[in-house]
C-alpha positions as CSV (number, residue, x, y, z in Angstrom):
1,X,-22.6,-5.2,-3.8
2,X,-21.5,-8.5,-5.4
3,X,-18.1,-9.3,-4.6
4,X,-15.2,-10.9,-7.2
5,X,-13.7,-13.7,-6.8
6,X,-10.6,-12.3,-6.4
7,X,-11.7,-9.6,-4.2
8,X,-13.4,-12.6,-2.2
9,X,-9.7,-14.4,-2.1
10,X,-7.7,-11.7,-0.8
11,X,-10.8,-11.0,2.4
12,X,-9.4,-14.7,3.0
13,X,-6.1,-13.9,2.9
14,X,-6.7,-10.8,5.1
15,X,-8.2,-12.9,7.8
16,X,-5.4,-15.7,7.1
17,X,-3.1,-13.1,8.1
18,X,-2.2,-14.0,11.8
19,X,1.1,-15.1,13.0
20,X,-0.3,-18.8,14.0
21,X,-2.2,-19.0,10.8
22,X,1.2,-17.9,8.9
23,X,3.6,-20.2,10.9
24,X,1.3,-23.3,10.2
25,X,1.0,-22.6,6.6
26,X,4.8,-22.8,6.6
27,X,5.2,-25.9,8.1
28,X,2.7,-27.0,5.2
29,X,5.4,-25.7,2.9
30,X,3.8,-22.5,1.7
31,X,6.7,-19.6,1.8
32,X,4.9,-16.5,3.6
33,X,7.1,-13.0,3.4
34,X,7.4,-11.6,6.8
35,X,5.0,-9.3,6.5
36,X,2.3,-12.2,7.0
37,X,3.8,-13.4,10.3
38,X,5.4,-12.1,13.4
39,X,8.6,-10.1,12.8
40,X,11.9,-12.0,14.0
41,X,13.5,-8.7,15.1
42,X,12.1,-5.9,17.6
43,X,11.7,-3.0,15.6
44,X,13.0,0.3,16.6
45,X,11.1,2.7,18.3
46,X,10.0,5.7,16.6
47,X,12.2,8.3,16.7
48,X,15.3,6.7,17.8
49,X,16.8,6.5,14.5
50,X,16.5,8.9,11.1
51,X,15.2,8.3,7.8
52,X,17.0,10.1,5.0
53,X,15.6,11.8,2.2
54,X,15.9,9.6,-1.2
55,X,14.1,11.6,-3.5
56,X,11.3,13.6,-4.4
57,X,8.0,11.6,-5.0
58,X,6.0,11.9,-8.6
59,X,2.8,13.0,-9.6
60,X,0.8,12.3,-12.6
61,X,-3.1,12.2,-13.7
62,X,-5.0,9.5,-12.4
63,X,-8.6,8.6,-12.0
64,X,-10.4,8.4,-8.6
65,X,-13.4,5.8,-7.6
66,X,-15.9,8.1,-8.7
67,X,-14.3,8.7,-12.1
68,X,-12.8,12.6,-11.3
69,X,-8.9,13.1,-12.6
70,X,-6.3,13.5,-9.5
71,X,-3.3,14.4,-9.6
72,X,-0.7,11.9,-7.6
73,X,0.9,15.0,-6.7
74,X,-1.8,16.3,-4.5
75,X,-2.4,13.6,-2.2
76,X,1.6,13.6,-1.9
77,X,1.9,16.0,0.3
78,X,0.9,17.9,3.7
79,X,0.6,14.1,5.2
80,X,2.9,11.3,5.9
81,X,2.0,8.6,2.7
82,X,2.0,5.3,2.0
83,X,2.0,4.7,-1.7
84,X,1.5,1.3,-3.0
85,X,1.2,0.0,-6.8
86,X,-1.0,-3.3,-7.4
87,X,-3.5,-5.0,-9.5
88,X,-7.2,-6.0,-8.1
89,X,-6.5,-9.3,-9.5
90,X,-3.4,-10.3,-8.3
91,X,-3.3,-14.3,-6.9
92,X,0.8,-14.3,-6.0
93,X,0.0,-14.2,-1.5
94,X,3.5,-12.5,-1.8
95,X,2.3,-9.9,-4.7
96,X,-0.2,-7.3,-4.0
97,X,-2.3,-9.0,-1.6
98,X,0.8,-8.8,0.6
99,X,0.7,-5.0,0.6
100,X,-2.3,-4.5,0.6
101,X,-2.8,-6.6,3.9
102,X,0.2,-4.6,5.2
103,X,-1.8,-1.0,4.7
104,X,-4.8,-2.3,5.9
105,X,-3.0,-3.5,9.0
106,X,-1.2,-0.6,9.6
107,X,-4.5,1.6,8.7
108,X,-6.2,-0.1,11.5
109,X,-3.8,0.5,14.0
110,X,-3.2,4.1,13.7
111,X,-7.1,4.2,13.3
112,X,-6.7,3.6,17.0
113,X,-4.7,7.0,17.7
114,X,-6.6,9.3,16.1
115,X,-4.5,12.4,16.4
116,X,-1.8,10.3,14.6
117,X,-4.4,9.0,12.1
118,X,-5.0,12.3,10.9
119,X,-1.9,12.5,10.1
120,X,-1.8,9.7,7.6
121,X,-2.9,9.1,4.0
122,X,-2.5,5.8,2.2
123,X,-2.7,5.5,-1.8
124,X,-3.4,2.2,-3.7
125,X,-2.7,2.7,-7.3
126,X,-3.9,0.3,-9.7
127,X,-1.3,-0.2,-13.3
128,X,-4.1,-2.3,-14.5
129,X,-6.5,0.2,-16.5
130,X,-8.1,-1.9,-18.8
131,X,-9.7,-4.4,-15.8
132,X,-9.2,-1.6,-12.8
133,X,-12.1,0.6,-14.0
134,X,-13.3,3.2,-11.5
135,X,-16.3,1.4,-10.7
136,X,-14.0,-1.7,-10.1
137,X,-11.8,0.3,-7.8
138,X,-14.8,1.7,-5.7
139,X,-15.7,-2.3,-5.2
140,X,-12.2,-3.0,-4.2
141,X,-12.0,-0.1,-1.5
142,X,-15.3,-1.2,0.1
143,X,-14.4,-4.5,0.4
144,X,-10.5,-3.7,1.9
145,X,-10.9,-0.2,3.0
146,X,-14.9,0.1,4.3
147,X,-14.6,1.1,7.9
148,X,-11.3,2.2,8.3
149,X,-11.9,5.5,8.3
150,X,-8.6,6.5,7.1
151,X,-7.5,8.9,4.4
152,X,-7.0,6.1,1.5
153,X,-7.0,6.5,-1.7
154,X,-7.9,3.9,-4.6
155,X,-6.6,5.1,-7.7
156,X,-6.4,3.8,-11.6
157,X,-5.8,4.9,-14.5
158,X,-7.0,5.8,-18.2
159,X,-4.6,3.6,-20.4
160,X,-1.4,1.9,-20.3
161,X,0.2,4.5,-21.4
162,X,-0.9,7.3,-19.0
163,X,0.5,5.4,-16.1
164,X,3.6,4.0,-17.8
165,X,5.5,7.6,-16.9
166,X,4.6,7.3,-13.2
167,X,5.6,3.5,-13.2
168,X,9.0,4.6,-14.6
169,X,9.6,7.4,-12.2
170,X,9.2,4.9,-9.4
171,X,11.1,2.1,-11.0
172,X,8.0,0.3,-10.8
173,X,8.9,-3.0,-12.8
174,X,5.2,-4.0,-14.6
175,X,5.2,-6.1,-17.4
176,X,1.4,-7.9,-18.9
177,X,1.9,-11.3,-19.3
178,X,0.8,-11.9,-22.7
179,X,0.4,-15.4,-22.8
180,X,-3.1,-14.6,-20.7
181,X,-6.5,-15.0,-22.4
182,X,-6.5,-11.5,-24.4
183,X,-3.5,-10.3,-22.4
184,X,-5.7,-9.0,-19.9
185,X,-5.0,-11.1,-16.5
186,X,-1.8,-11.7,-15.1
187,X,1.3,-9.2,-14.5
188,X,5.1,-9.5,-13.8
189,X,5.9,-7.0,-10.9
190,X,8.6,-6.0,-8.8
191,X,6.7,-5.4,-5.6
192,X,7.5,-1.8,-3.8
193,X,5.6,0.3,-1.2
194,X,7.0,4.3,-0.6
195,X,7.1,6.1,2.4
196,X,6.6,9.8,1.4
197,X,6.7,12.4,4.1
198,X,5.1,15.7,4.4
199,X,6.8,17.6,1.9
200,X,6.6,15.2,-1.0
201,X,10.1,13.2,-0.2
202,X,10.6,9.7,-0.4
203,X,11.9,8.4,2.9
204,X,11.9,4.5,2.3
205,X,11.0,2.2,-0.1
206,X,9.9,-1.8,1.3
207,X,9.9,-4.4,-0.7
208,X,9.2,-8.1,0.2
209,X,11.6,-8.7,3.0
210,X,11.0,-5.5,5.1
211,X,7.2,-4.8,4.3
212,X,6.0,-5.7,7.5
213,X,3.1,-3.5,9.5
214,X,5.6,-2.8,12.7
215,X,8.4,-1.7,10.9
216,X,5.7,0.6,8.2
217,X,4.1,1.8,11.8
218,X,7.4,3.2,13.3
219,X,8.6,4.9,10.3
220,X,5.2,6.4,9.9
221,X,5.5,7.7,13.5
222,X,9.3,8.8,13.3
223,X,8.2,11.0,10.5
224,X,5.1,12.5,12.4
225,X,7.7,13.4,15.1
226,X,9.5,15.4,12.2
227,X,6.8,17.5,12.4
228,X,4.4,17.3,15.1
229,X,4.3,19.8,18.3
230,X,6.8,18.5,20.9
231,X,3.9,18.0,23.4
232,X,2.3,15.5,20.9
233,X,5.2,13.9,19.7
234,X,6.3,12.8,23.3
235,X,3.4,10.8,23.6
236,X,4.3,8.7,20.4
């Protein structure tokens, strides 16, 4: 499998991603979101607090790696989810590469409870159709995703248009930056990752300041404890 360069980029990024590496690229002036670095706070331990129910999640058609339509709304549900919107392109180190460092961090760390793990799906979703083919998706997973062994999902779409109703319902900002060769390569964005529990409910949304693996792993686990047998949940 040959590797993109962009694909290639964000690996770097991925091993970039330590706390030391982060703090000295501050002091070189770079501005990292928290999610790349240590957090400043302690973050609460699941359970001792409650998430409440914002909304009901979305579903729509979409295509999977190996080209068969899903519908978002069945990998919505029966598991806690982490949904994340991005483009395989992306260059911003606060954009997409940012989330998708922060689900394959917190992918590997419940990997290592695997009672817990089983309880956790993850779906990417692409909103970049016309360079986000299947085939380019099924690169992208084994490159961020390959040996995980999570539940995670890589998802695109047919057109622009069949996503734009599941961008809206999620107030998922996208807009192609023209001014690139044929349209095709950059995108503004808002940047957003859902927390959806087991019976299709959003429970948080993070954005750049609070998409940060320890705070995504305690939620994840304060929702398992929603629903988990006492005997298991104890030992969360």
């Amino acid at each position: 499998m040959r590797l993109s360069s962009s694909i290639l980029w964000l690996l770097g990024l991925l091993i970039f991603s330590s706390p030391s590496a982060a703090e000295q690229s501050g002091r070189q002036g770079v501005y990292l979101a928290p999610g790349w670095g240590k957090l400043s706070f302690k973050a609460p331990d699941p359970g001792s607090y409650y998430l409440p129910v914002m909304q009901r999640s979305t579903g729509g058609k979409l295509i999977a790696t190996d080209g068969q339509q899903v519908d978002l709304a069945d990998l919505l549900q029966d598991k806690v989810t982490l949904l994340s919107f991005i483009y395989r392109t992306c260059d911003d180190v606060n954009g997409c590469p940012l989330s998708t460092m922060v689900l394959r961090t917190v992918a590997s760390r419940m990997g290592k409870e695997p009672d817990l793990a089983e309880e956790l799906r993850l779906v990417t979703v692409s909103f970049d159709p016309l360079n986000d083919t299947p085939a380019a998706m099924a690169d992208y997973e084994k490159a961020i995703a390959d040996g995980i062994g999570l539940d995670w999902h890589f998802l695109t779409s047919e057109s622009d248009e069949k996503i734009e109703p599941i961008l809206e319902a999620y107030e998922q900002f996208v807009v192609r930056d023209v001014s690139s060769v044929d349209g095709k390569g950059k995108f503004s964005h808002i940047l957003r990752v859902y927390l959806i529990d087991q019976r299709s409910q959003i429970r948080n949304i993070y954005n750049l300041s609070f998409l940060h693996p320890d705070i995504l792993v305690n939620d994840v686990k304060t929702l398992m404890m929603e629903h988990l047998p006492e005997s298991l949940a104890k030992r969360i």
